[in-house]
Backbone as XML, in Angstrom:
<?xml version="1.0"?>
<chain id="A" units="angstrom">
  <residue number="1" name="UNK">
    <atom name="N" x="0.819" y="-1.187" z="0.000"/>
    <atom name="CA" x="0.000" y="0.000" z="0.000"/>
    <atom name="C" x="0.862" y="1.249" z="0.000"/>
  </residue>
  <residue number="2" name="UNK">
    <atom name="N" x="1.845" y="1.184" z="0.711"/>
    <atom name="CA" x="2.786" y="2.026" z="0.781"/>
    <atom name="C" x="3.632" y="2.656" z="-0.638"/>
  </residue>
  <residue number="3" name="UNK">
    <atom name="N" x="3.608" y="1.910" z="-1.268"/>
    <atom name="CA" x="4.575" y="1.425" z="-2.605"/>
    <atom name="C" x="2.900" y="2.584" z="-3.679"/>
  </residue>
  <residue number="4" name="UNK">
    <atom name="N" x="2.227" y="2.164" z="-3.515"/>
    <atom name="CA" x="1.221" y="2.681" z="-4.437"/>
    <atom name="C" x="0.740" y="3.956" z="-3.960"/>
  </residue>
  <residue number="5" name="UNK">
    <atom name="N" x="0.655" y="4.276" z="-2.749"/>
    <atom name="CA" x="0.574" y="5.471" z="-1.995"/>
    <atom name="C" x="1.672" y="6.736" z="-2.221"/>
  </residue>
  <residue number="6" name="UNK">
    <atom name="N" x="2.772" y="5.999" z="-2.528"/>
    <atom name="CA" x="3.695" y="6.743" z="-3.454"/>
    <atom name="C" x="3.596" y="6.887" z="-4.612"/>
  </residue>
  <residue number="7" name="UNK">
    <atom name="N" x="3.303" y="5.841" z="-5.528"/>
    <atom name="CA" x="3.019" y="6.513" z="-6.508"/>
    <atom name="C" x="1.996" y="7.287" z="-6.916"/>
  </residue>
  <residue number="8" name="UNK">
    <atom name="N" x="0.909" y="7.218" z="-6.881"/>
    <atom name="CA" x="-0.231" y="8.386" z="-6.788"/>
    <atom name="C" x="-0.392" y="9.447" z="-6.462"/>
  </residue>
  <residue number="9" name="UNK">
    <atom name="N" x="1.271" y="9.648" z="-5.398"/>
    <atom name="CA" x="1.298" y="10.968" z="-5.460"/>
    <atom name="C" x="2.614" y="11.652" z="-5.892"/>
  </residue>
  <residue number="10" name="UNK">
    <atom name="N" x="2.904" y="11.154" z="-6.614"/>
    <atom name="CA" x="4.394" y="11.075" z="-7.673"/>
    <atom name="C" x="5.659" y="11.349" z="-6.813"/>
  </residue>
  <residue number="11" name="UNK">
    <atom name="N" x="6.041" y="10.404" z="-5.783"/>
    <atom name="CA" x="6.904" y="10.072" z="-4.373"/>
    <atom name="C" x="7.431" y="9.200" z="-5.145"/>
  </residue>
  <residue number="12" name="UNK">
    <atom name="N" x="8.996" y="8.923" z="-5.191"/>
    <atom name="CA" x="10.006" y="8.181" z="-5.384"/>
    <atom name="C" x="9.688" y="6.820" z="-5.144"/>
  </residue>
  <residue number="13" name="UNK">
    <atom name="N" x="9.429" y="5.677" z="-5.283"/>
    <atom name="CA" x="9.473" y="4.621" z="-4.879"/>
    <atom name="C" x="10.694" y="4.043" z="-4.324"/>
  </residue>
  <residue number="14" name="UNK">
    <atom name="N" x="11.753" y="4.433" z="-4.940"/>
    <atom name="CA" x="12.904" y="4.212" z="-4.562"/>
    <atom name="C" x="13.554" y="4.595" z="-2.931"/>
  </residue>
  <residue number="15" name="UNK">
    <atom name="N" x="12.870" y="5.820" z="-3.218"/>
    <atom name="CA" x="13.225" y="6.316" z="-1.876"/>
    <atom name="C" x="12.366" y="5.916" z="-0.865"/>
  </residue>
  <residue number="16" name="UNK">
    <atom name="N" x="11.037" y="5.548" z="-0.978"/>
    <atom name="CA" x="10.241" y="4.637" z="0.017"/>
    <atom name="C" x="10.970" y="3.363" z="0.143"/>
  </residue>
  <residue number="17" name="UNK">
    <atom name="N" x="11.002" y="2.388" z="-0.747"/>
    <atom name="CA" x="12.007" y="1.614" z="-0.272"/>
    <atom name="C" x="13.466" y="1.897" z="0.482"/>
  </residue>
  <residue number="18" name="UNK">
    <atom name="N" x="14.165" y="2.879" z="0.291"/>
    <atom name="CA" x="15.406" y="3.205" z="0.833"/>
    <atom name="C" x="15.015" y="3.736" z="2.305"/>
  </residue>
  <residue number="19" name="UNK">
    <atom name="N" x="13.847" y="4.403" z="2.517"/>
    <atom name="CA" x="13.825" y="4.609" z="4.011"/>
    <atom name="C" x="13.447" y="3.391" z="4.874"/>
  </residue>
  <residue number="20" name="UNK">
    <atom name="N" x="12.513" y="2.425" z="4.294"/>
    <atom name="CA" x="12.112" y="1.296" z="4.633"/>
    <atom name="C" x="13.296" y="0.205" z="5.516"/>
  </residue>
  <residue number="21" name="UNK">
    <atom name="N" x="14.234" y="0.100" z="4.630"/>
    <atom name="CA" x="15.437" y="-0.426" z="4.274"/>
    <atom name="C" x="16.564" y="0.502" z="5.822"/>
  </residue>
  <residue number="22" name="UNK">
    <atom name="N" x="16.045" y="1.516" z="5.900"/>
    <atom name="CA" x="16.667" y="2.142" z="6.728"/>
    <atom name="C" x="16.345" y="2.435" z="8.283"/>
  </residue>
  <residue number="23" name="UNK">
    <atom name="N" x="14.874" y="1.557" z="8.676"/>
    <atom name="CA" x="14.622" y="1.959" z="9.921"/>
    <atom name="C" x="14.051" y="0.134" z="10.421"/>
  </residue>
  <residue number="24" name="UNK">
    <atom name="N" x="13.325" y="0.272" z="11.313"/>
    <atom name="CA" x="12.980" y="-0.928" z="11.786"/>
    <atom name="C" x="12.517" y="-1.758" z="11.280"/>
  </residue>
  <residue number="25" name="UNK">
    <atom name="N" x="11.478" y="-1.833" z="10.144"/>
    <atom name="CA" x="10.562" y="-2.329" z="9.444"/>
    <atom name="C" x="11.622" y="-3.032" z="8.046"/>
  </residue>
  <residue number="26" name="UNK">
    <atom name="N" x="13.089" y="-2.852" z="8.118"/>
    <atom name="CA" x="13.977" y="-3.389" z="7.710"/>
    <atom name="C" x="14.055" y="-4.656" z="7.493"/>
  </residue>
  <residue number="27" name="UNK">
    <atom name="N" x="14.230" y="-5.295" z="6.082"/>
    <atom name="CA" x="14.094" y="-7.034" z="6.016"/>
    <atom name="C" x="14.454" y="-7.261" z="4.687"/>
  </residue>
  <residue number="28" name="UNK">
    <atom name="N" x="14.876" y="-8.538" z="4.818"/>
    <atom name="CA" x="15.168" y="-9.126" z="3.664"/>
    <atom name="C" x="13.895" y="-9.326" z="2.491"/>
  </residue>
  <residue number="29" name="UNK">
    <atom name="N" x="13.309" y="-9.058" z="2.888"/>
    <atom name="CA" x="11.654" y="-9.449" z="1.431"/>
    <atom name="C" x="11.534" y="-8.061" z="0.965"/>
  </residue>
  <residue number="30" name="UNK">
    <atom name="N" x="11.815" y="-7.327" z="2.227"/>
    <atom name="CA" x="11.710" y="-5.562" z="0.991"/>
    <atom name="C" x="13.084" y="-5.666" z="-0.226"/>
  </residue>
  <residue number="31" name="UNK">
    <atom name="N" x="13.993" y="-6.059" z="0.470"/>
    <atom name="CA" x="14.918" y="-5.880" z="-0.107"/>
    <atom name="C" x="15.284" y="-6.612" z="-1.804"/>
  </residue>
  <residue number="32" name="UNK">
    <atom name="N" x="14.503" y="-7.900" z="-1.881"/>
    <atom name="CA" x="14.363" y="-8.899" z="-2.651"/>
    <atom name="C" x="13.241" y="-8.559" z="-3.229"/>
  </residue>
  <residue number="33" name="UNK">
    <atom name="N" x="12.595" y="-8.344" z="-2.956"/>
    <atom name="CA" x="10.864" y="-7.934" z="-3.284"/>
    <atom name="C" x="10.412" y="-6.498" z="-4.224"/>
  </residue>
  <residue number="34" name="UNK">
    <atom name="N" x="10.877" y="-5.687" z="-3.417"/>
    <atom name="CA" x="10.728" y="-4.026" z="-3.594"/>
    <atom name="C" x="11.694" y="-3.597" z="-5.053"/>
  </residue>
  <residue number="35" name="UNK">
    <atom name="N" x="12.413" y="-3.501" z="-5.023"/>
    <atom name="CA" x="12.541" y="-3.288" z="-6.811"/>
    <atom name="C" x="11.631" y="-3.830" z="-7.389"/>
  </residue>
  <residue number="36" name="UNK">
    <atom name="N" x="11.558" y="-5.012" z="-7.389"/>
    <atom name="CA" x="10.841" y="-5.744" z="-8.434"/>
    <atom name="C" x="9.539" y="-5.435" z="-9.014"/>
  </residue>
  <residue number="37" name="UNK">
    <atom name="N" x="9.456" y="-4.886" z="-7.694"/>
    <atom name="CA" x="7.489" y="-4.646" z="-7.454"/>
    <atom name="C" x="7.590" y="-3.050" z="-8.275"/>
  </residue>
  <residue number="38" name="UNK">
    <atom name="N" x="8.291" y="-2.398" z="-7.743"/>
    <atom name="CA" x="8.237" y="-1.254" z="-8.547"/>
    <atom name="C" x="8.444" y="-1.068" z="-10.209"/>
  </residue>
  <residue number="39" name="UNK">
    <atom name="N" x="9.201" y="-1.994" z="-10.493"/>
    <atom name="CA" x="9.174" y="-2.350" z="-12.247"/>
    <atom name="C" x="8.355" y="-3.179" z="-12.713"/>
  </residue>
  <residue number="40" name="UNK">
    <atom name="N" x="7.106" y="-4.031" z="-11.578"/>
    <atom name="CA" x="6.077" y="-4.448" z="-12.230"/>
    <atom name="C" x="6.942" y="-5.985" z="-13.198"/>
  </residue>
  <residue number="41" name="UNK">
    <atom name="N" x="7.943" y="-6.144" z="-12.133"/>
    <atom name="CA" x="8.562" y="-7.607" z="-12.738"/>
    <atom name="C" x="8.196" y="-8.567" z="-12.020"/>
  </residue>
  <residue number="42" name="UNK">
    <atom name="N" x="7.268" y="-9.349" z="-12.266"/>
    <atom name="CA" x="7.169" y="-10.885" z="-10.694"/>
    <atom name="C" x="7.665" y="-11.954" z="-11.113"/>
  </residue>
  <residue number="43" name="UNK">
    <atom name="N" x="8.969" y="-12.119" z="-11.062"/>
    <atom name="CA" x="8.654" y="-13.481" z="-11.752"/>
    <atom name="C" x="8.835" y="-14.525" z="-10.668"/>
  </residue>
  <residue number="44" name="UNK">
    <atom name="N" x="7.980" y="-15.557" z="-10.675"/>
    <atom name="CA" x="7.716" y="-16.373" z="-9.354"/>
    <atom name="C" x="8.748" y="-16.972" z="-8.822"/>
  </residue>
  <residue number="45" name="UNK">
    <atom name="N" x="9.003" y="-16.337" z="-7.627"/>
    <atom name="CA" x="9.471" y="-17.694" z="-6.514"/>
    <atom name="C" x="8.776" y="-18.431" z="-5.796"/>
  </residue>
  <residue number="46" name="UNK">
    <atom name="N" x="7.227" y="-17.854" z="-5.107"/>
    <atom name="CA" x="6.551" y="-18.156" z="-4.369"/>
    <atom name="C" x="5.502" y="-17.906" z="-5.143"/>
  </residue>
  <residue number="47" name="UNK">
    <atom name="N" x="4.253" y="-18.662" z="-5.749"/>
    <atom name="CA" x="3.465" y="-18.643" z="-6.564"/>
    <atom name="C" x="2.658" y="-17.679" z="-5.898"/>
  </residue>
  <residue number="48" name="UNK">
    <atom name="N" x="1.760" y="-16.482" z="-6.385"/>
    <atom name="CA" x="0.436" y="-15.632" z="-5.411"/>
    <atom name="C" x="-0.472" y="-16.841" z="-5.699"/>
  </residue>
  <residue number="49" name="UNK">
    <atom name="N" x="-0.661" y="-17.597" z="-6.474"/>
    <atom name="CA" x="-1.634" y="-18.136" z="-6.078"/>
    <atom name="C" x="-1.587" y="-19.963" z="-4.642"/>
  </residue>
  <residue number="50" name="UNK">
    <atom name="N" x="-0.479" y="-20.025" z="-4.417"/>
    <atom name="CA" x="0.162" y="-20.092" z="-3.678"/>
    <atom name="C" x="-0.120" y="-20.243" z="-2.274"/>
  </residue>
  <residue number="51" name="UNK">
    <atom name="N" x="0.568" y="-18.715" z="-2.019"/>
    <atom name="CA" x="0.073" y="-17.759" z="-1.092"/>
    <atom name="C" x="-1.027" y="-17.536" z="-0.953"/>
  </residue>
  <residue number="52" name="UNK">
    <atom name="N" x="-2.169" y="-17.378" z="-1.881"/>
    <atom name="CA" x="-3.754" y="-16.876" z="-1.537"/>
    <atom name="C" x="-3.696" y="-18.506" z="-0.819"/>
  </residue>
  <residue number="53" name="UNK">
    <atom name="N" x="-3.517" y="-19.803" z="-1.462"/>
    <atom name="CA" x="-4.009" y="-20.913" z="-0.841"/>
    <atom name="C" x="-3.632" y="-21.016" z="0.740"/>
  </residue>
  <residue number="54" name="UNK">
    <atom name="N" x="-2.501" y="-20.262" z="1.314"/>
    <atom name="CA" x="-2.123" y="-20.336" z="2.657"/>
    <atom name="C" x="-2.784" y="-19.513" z="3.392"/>
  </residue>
  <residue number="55" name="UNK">
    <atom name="N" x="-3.153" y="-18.568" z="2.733"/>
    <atom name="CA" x="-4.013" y="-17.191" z="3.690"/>
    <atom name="C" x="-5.450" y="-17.995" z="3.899"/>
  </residue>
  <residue number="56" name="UNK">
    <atom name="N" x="-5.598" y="-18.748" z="3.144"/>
    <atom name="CA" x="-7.363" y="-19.181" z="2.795"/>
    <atom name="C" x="-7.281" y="-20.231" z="4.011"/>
  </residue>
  <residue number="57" name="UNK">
    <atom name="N" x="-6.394" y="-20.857" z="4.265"/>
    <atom name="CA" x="-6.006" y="-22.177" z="4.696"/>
    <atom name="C" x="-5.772" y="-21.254" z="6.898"/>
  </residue>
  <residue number="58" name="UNK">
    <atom name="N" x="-5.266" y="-20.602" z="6.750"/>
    <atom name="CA" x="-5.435" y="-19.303" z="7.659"/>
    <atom name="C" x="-6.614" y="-19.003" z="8.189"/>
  </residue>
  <residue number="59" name="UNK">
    <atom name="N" x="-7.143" y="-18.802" z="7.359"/>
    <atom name="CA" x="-8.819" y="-18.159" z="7.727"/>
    <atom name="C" x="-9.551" y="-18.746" z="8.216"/>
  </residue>
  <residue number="60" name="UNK">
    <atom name="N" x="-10.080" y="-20.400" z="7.084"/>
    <atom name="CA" x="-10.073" y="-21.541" z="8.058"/>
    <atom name="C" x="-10.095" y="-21.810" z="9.210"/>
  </residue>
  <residue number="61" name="UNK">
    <atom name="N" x="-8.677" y="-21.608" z="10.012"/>
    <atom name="CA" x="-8.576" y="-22.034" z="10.910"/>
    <atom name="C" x="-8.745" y="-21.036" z="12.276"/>
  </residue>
  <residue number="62" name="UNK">
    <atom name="N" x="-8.740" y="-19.814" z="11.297"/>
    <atom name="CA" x="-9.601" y="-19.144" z="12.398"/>
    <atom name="C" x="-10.817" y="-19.157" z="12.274"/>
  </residue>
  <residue number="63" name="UNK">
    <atom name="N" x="-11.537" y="-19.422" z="11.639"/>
    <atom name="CA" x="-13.094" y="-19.373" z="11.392"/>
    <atom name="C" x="-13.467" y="-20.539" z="12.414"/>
  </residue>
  <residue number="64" name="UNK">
    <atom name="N" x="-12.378" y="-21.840" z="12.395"/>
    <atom name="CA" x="-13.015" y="-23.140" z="13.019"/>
    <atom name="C" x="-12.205" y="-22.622" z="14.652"/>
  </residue>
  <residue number="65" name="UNK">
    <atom name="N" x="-11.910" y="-21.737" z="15.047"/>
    <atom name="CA" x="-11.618" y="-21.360" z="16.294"/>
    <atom name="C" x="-12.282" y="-20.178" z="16.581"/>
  </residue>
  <residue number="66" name="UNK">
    <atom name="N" x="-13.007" y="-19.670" z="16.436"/>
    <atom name="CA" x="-13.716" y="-18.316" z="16.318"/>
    <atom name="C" x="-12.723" y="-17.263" z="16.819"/>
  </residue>
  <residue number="67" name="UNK">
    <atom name="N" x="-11.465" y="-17.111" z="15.885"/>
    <atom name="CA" x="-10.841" y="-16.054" z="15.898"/>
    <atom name="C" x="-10.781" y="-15.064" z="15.009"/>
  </residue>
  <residue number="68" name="UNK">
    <atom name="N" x="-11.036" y="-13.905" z="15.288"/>
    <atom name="CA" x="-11.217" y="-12.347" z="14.392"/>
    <atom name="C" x="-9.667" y="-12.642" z="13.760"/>
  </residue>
  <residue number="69" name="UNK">
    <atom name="N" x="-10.151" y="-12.307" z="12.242"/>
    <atom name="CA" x="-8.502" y="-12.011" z="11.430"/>
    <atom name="C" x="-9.075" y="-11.371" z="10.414"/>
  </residue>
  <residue number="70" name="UNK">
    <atom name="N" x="-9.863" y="-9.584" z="10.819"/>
    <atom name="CA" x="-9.961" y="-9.170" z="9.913"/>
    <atom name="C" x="-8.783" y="-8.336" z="8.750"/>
  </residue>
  <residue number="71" name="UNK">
    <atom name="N" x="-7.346" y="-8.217" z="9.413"/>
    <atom name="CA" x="-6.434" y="-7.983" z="8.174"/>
    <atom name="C" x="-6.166" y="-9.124" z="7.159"/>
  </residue>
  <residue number="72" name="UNK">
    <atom name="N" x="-5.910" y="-10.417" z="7.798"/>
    <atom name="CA" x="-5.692" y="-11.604" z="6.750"/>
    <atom name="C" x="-6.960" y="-11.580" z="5.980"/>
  </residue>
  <residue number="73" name="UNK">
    <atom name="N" x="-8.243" y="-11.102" z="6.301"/>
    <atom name="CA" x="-9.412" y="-11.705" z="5.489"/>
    <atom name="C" x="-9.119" y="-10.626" z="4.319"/>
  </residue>
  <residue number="74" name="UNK">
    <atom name="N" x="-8.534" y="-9.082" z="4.751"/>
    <atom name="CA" x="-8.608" y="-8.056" z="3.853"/>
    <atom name="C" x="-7.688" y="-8.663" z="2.600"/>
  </residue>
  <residue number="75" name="UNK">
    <atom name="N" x="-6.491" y="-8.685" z="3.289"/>
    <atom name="CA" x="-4.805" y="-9.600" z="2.597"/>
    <atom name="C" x="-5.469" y="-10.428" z="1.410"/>
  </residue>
  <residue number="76" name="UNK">
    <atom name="N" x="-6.202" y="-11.209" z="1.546"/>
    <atom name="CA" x="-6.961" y="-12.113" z="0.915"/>
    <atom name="C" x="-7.618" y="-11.543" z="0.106"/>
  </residue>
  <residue number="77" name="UNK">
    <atom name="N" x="-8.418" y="-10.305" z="0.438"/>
    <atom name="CA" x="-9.286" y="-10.302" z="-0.968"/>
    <atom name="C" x="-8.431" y="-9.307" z="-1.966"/>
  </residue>
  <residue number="78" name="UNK">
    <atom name="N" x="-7.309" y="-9.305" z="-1.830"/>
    <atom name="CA" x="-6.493" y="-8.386" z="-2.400"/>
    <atom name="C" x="-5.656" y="-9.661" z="-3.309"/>
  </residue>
  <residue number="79" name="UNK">
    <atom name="N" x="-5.105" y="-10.791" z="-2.735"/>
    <atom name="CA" x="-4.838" y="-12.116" z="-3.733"/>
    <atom name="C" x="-5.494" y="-12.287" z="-3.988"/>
  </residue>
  <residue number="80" name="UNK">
    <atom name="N" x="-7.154" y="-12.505" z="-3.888"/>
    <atom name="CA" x="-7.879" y="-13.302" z="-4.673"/>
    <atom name="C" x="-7.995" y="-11.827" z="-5.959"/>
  </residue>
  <residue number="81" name="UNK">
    <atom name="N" x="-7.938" y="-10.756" z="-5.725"/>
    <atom name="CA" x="-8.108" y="-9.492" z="-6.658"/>
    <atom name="C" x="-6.320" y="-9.843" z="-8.060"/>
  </residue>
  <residue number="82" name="UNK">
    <atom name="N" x="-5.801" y="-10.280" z="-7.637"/>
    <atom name="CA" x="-4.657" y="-10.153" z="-8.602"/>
    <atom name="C" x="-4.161" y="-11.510" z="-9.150"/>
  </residue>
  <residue number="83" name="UNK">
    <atom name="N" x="-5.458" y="-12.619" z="-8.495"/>
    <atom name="CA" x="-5.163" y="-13.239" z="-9.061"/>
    <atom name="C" x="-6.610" y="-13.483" z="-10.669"/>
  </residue>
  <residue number="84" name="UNK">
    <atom name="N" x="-7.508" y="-12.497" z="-10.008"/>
    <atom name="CA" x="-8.566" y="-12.051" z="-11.156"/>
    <atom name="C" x="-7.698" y="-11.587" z="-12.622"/>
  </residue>
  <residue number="85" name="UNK">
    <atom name="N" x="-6.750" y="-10.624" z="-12.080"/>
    <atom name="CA" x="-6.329" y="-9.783" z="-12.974"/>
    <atom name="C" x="-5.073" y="-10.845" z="-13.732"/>
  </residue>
  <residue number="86" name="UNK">
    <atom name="N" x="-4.638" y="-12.158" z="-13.518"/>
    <atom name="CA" x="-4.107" y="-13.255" z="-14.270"/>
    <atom name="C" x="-2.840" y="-13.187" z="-13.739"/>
  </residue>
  <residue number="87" name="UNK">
    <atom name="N" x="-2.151" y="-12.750" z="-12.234"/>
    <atom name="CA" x="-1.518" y="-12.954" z="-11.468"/>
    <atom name="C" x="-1.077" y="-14.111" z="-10.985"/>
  </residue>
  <residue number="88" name="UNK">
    <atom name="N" x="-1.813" y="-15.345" z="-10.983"/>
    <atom name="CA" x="-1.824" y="-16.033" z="-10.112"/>
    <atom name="C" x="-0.383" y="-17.227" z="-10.202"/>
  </residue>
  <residue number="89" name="UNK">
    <atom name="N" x="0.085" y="-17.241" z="-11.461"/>
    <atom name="CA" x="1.356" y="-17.879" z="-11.548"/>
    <atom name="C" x="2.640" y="-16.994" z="-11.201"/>
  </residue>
  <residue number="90" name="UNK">
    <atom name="N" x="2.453" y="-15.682" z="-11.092"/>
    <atom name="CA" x="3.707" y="-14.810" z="-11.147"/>
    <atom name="C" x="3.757" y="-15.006" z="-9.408"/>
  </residue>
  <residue number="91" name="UNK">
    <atom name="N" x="5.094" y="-14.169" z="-8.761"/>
    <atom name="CA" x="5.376" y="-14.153" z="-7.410"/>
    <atom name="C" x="4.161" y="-13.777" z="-6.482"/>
  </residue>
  <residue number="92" name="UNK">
    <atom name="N" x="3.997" y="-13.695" z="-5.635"/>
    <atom name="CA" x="3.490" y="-13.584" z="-4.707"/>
    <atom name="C" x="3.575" y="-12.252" z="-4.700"/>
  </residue>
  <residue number="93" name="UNK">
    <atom name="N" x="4.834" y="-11.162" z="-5.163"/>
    <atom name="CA" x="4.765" y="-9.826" z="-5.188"/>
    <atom name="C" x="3.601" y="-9.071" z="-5.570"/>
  </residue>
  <residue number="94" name="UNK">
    <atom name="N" x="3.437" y="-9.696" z="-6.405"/>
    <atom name="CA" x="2.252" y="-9.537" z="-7.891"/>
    <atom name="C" x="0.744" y="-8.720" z="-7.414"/>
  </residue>
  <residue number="95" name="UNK">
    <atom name="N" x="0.650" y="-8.829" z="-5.555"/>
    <atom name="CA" x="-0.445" y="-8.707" z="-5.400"/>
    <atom name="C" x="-0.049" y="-7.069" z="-5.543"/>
  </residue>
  <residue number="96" name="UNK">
    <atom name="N" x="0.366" y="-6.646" z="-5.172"/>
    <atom name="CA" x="0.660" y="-4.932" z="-5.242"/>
    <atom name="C" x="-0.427" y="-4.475" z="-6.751"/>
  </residue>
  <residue number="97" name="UNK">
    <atom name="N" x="-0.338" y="-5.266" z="-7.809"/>
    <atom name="CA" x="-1.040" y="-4.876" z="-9.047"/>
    <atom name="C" x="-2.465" y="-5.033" z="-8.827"/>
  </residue>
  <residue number="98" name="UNK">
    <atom name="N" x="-2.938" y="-5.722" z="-7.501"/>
    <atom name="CA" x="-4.360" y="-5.231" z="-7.315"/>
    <atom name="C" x="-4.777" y="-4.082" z="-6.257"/>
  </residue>
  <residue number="99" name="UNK">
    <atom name="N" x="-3.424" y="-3.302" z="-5.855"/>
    <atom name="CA" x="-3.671" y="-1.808" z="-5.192"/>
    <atom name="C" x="-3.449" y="-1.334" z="-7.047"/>
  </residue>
  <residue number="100" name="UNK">
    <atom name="N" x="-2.756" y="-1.390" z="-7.402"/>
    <atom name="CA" x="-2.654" y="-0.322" z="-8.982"/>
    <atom name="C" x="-3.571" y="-0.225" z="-9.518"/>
  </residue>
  <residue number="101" name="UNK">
    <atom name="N" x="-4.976" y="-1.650" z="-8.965"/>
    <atom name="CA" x="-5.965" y="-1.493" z="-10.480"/>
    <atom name="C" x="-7.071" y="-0.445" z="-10.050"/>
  </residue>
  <residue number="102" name="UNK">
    <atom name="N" x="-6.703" y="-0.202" z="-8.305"/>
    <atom name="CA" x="-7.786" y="0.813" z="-8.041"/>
    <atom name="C" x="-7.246" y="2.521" z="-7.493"/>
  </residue>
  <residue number="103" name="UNK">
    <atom name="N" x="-6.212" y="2.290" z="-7.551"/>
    <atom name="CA" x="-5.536" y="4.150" z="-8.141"/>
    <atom name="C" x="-7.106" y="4.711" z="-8.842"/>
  </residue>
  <residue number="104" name="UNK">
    <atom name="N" x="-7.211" y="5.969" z="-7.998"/>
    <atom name="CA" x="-7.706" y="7.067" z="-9.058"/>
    <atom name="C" x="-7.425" y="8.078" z="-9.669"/>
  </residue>
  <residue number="105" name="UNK">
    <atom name="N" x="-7.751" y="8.229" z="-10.821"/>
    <atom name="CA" x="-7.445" y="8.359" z="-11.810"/>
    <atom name="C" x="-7.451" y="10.428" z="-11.584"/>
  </residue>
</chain>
């Protein structure tokens, strides 16, 4: 969200990643991840469709424990959104292209 929140308002991506990279929230998946996402390159390591199957598999098991997981349920409809848009073999990055499809215009 962050990544698209920049762009919409014509903010460096680069430099969102570089502060990212620079404070706590620091990790190896921005680091591996975050270019990529910004050139709109996924090419799979971790399938999104994948990933939607683990979040789903998640939910599940909170549903059969009556535990609230309303961010994973959100997380989810955002893979199941990119994998609409023919995502679903590329990385797991890929979901970022279902914050892009609702940018306004």
């Amino acid at each position: 969200e962050g990544m698209v929140l920049c762009e919409c308002n014509e903010l460096g991506t680069a430099d969102f990643l570089e502060v990212l990279d620079a404070g706590a929230m620091s990790n190896p998946m921005f680091r591996l991840k975050g270019p990529n996402m910004v050139k709109g390159e996924h090419l799979p390591h971790f399938p999104l469709e994948h990933q939607q199957k683990d979040m789903r598999f998640a939910l599940q098991m909170g549903d059969s424990s009556n535990t609230s997981m309303p961010v994973a349920a959100a997380a989810n409809e955002l893979f199941k959104t990119a994998k609409g848009l023919g995502h679903s073999r590329d990385d797991m990055s890929a979901v970022v292209e279902a914050l892009r499809t609702t940018k306004k215009e």
